[in-house]
Backbone as a printed PyTorch tensor [residue, N CA C, xyz], in Angstrom:
tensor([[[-120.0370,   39.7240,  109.6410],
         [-119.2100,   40.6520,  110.3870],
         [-119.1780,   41.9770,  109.6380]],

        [[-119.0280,   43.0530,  110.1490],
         [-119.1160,   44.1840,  109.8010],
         [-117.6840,   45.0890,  109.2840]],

        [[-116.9190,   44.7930,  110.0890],
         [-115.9020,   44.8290,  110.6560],
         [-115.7950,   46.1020,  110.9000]],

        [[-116.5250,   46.3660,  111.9870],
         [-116.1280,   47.5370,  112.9830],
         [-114.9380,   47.0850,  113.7070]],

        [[-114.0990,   48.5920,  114.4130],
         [-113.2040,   48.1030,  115.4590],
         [-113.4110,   47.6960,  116.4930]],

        [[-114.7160,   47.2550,  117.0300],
         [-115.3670,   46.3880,  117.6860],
         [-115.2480,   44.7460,  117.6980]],

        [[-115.8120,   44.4370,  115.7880],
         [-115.8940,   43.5330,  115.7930],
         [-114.4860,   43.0740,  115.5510]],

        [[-113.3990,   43.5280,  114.8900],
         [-111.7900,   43.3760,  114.8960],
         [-111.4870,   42.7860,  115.8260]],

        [[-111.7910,   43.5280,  116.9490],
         [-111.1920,   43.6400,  117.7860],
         [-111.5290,   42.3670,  118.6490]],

        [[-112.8750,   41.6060,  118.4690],
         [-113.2120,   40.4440,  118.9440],
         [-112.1780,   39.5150,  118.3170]],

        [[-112.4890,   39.5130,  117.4010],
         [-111.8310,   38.5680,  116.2240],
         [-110.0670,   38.3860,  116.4590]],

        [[-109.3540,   39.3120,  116.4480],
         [-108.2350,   39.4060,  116.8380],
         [-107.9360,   38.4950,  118.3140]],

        [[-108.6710,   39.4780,  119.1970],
         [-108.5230,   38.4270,  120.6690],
         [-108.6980,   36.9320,  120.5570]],

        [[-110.1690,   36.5130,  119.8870],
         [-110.3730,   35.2750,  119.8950],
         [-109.1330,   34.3840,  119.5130]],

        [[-108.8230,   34.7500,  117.9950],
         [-107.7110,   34.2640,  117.1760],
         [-105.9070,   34.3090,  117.8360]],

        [[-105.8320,   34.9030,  119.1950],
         [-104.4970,   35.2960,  119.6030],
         [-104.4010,   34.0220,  120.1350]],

        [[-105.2570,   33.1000,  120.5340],
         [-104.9830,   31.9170,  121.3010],
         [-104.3530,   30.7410,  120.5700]],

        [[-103.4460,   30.2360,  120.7630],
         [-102.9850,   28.8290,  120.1510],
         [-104.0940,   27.5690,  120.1030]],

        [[-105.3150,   27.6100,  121.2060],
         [-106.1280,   26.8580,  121.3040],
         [-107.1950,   27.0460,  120.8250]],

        [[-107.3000,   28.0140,  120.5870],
         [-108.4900,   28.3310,  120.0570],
         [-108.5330,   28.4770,  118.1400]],

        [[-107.0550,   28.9330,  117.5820],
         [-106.7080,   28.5770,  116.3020],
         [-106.7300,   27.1350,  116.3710]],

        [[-106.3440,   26.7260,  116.8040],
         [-106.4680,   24.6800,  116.6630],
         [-108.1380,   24.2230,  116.7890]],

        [[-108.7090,   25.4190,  117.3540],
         [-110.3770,   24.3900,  117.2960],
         [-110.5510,   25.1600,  115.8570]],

        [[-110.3420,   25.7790,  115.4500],
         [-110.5510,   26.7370,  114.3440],
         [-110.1560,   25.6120,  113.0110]],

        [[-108.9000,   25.1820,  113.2590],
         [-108.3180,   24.3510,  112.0580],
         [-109.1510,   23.2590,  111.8130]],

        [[-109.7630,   22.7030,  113.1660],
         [-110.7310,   21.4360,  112.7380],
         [-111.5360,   21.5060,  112.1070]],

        [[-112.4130,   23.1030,  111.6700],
         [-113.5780,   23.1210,  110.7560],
         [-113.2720,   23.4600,  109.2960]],

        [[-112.2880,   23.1930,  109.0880],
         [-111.6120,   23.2200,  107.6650],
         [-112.4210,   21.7130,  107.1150]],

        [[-111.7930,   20.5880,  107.6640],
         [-112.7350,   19.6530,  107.2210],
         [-114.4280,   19.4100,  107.2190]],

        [[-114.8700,   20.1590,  108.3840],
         [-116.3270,   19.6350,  108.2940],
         [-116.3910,   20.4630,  109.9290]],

        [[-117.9830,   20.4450,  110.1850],
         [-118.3000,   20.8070,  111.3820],
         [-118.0310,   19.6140,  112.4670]],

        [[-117.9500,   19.7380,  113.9630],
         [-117.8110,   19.0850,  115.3220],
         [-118.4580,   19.0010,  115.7780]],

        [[-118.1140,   18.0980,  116.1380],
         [-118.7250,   18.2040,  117.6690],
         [-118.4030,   18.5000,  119.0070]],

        [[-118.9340,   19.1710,  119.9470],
         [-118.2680,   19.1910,  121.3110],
         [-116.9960,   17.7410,  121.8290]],

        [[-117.5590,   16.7070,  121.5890],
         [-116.9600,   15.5430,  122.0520],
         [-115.1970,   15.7900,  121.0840]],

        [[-115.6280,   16.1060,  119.6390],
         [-114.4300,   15.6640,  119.2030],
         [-114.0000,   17.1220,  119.5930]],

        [[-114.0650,   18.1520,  119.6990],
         [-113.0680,   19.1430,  120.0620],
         [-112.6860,   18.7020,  121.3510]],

        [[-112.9880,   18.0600,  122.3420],
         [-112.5870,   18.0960,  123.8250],
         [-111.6050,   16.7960,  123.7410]],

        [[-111.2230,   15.9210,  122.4070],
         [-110.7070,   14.8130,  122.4990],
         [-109.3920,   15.3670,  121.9250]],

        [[-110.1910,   16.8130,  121.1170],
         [-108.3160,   17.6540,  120.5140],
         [-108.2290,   18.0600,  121.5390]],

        [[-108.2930,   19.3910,  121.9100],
         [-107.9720,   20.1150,  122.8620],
         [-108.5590,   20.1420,  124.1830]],

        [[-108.9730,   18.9940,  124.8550],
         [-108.7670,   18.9780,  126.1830],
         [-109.8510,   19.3460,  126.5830]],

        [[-110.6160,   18.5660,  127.4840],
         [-112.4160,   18.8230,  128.4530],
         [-112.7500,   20.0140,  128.7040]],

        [[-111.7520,   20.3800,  129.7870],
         [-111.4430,   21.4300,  130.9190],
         [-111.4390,   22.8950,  130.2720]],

        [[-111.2780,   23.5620,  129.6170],
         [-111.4190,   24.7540,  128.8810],
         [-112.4480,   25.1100,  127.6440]],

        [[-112.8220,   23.5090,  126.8840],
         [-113.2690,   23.9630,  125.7880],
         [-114.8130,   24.3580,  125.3630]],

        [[-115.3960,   25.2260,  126.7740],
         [-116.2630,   25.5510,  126.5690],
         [-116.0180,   27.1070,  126.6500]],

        [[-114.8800,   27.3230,  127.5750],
         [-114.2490,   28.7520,  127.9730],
         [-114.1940,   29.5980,  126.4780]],

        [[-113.3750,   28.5060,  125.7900],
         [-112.5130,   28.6670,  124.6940],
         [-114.1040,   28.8760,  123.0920]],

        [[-114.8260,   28.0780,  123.2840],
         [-116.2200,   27.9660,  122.4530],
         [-117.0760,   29.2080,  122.3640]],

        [[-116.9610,   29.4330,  123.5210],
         [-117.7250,   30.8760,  124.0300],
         [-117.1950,   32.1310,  123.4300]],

        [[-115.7950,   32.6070,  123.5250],
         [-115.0080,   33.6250,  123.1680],
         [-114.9890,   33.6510,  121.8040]],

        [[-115.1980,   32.2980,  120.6730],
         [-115.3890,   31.9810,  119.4410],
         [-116.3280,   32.4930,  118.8910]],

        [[-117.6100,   32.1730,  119.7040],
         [-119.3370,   32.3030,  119.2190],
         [-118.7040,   34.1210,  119.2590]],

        [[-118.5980,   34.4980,  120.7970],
         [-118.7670,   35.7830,  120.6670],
         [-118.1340,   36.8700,  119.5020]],

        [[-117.1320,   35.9400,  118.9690],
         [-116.5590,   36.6140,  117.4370],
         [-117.0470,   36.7820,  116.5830]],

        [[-118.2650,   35.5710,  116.4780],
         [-119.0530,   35.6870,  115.2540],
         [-117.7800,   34.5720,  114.6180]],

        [[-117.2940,   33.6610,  114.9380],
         [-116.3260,   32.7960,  114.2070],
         [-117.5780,   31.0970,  114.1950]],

        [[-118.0630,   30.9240,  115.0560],
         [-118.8210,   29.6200,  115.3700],
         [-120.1820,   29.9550,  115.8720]],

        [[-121.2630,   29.0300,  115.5450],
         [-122.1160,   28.9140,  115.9140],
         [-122.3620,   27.7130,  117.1760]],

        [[-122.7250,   27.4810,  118.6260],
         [-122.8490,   26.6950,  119.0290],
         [-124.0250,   26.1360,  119.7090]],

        [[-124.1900,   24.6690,  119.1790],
         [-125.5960,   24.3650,  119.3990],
         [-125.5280,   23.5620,  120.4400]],

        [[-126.2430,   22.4360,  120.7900],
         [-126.2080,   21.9510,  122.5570],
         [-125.0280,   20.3190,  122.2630]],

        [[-124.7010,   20.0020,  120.8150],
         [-123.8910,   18.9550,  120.6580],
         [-122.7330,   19.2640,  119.9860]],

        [[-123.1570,   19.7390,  118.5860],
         [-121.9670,   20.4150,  117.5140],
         [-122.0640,   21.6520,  117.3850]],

        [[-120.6320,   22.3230,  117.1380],
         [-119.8710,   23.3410,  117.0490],
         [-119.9940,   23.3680,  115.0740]],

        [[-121.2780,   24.1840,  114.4840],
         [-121.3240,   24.2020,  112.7250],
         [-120.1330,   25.4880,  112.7310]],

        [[-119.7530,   25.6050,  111.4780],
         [-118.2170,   26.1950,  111.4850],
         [-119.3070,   27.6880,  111.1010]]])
């Protein structure tokens, strides 16, 4: 990250979410997988939520696991 007010400014948004800090906390231990983030936080969003991450430059996402 550079940290332009660009990239801040991603970073900030991403991080304003309660759900999206909670997929965040899981890579403290180790990288995920899609399956186990959707068993924390729920099927239905957590690709919405994955996407807005990558675009931070916070996660990398590959076609199974989420590497931190």
């Amino acid at each position: 990250m550079t940290g332009s007010p660009a990239d801040v400014k991603l970073v900030s948004n991403a991080m304003a979410n309660v759900t999206r800090r909670k997929i965040m906390s899981m890579f403290v231990e180790s990288n995920r997988t899609k399956e186990e983030i959707s068993k924390s936080v729920g099927p239905s969003m957590r690709d919405y939520h994955l996407q807005l991450l990558q675009q931070a430059g916070l996660v990398d996402i590959n076609d199974e696991s989420v590497p931190r």
